[in-house]
N, C-alpha and C positions, 0 to 999 in steps of 0.2 A: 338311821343316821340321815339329817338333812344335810345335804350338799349342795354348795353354790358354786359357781361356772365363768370366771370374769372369761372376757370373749368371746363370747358364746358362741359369735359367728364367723372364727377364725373355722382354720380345718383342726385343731385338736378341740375347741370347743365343739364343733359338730361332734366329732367323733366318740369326747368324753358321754356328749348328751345321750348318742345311738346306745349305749350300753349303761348306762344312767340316766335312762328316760324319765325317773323323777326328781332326778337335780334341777336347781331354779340356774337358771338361764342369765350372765347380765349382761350386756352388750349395748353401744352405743347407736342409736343417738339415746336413747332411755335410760343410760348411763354411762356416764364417761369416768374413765376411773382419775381424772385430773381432776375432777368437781368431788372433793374432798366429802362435801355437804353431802354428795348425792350417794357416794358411798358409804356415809355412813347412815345415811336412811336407808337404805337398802337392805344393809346388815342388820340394822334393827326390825325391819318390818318381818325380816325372811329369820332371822337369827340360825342360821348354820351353824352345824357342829364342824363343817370343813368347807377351807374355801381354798377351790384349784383354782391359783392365779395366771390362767393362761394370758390375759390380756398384755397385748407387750406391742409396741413398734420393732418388728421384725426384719425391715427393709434395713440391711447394713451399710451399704452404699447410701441408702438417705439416710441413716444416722452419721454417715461422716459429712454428710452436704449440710445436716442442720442436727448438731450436737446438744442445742440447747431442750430441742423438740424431743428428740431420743431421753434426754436426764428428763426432763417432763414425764413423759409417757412411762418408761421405766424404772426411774428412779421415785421421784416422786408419787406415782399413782401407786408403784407399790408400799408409798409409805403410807399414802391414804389407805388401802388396803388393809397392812397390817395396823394399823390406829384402830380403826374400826372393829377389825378382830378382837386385839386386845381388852377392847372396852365390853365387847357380848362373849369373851370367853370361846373364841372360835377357833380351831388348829388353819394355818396357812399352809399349803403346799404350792409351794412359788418355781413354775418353768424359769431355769435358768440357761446357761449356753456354753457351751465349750471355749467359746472367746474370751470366758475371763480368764482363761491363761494365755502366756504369749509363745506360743509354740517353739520352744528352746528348746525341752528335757530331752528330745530325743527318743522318748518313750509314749507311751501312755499314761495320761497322767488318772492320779488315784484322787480319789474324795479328800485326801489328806495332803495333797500338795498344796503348795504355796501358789496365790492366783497374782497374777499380772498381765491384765488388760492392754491389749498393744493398740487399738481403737477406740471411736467412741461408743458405738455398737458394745462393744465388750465393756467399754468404764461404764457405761449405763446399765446394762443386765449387775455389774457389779455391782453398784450404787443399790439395786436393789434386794442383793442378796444382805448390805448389810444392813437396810432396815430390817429386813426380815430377821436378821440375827441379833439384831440390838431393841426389839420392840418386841421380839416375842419370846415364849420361854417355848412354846409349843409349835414344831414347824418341821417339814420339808421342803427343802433345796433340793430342786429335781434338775441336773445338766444334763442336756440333751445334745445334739447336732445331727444339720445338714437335712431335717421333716423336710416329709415329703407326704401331698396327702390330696385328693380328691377337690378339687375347685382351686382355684387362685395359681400363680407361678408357683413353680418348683423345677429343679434340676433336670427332673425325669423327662419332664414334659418340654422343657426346653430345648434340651438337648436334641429330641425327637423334632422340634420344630426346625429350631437351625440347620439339624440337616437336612431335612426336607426345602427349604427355601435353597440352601447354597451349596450343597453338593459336596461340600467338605468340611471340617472343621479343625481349630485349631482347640487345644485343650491344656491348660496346665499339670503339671504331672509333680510339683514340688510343695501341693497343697494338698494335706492329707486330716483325713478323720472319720468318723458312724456314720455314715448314710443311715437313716431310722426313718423307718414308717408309722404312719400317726397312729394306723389302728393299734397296731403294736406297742404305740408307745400309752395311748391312752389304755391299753390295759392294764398294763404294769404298772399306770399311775391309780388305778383303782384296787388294784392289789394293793401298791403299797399304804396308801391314806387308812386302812381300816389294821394295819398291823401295831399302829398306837407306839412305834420304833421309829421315834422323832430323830432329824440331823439330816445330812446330806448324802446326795445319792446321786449314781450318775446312772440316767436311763438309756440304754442306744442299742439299737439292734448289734448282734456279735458279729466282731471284724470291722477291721477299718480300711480304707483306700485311698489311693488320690483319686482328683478330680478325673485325671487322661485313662487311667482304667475302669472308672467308673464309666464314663463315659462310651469307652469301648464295652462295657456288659450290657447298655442300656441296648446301644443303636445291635450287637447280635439280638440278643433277647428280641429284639421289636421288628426282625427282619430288615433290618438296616446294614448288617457287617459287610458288606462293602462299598460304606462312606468313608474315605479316606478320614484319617483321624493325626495331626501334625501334634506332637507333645512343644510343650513351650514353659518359660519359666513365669513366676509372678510376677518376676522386674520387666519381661515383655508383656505383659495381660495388664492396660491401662484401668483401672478401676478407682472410685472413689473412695474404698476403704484398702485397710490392709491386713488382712485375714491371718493367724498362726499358723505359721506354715506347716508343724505336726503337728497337731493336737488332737489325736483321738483319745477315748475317755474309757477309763478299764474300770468293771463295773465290780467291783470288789463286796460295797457294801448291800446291793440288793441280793446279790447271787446269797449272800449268807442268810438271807430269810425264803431262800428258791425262786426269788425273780427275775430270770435270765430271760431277755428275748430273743429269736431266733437268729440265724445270722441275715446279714443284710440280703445275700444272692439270692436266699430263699424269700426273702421279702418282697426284692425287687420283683421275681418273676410271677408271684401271685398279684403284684399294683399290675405290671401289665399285659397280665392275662384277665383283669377286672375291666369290665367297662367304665368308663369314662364318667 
């Protein structure tokens, strides 16, 4: 099976590559998935039987600062994507995000709820779950939340920083969902792509949390448990987006093929017992 890699150089594209060391690789500047042209030469040149769409504008706070760039990047590029597919007969498996629901239900939400996007972070990952549903017949919608994973910002890593600069911290505790690890997730996403059980899925390491307990597992776990840790709401945590405020994701439809990934606690404590 030939596999292709948009992002290659994100941390789930690193990751997919470490354990699919002969998937083609795309990543910009060599290809930008906006340059409609360039992805579809790509497609053609390489013609994959599966293309994991990791490539995405992931910054959610610059998606609300520049909304048009976010539908760019993820709406559109996934439409170049899927065009491309369609035209070489290639399956999509497209990273999507827990933000296209707007954190109401109260619960966990299932593969089969109804999605409503409460930012543009989330209209955008939206925007391009529906090209992928309306251009292909053959695909996976993979929703994920909260990766965390080896090079670039993430939570883990932040969190360990902040407290180390200010001696304290303040945390939201009314913002809840999967912490998921990349290695973890890019397995599951190699599992699933070859099971030929096309539709939607929701990938995320087992359990969900708020930010202000998560938080407090990081700073014990890392030798840190006594930085003071202040809980606080979303309405005081000024930010430029506006996150759902429960939305963890219950993984209903992988577990029925055996692809359950571990729980987050056990995740967390092997990222940081890994070197850096």
């Amino acid at each position: 099976m030939q596999i292709m890699i948009t992002g290659a150089n994100g941390q789930l594209g690193q990751a997919l590559l470490r354990i699919l060391p002969g998937a083609v690789g795309l990543a910009r500047p060599a290809v930008d998935i906006t340059d409609a042209d360039a992805v579809e030469r790509a497609v053609a040149a390489h013609r994959p039987d599966v293309i994991v769409h990791a490539a995405a504008l992931t910054d959610v706070d610059g998606a609300a600062r520049d909304p048009d760039l976010a539908y760019r990047i993820n709406g559109l590029g996934t439409q170049a994507v899927a065009l491309a597919a369609a035209r070489h007969g290639a399956v999509v498996a497209y990273v999507s995000s827990n933000e296209v629901f707007d954190g109401q239900a109260g619960r966990p939400y299932t593969e089969f709820d109804s999605v409503r996007a409460i930012n543009p972070y989330g209209a955008s990952k939206l925007a391009g779950e529906w090209f992928i549903q309306h251009l292909l017949q053959r695909f996976y919608i993979m929703r994920t939340s909260w990766v965390t994973g080896r090079g670039g910002r993430n939570f883990v890593h932040r969190i360990q920083q902040l407290a180390d600069e200010r001696g304290s911290l303040r945390v939201v505790n009314d913002e809840v969902a999967n912490p998921t690890f990349v290695d973890d997730l890019a397995d599951a996403i190699t599992r699933l792509i070859i099971t030929d059980r096309y539709g939607i899925y929701h990938l995320t390491n087992s359990g969900h949390v708020s930010r202000y307990d998560y938080a407090r597992r990081i700073l014990a776990l890392s030798g840190r448990a006594h930085i003071p840790v202040e809980p606080i709401t979303l309405a005081e945590f000024k930010r430029a987006s506006t996150p759902p405020p429960f939305a963890p994701l219950a993984n209903h439809m992988a577990a029925g093929l055996g692809i359950v990934l571990r729980p987050w606690e056990e995740a967390l404590q092997d990222f940081l017992a890994s070197p850096i």
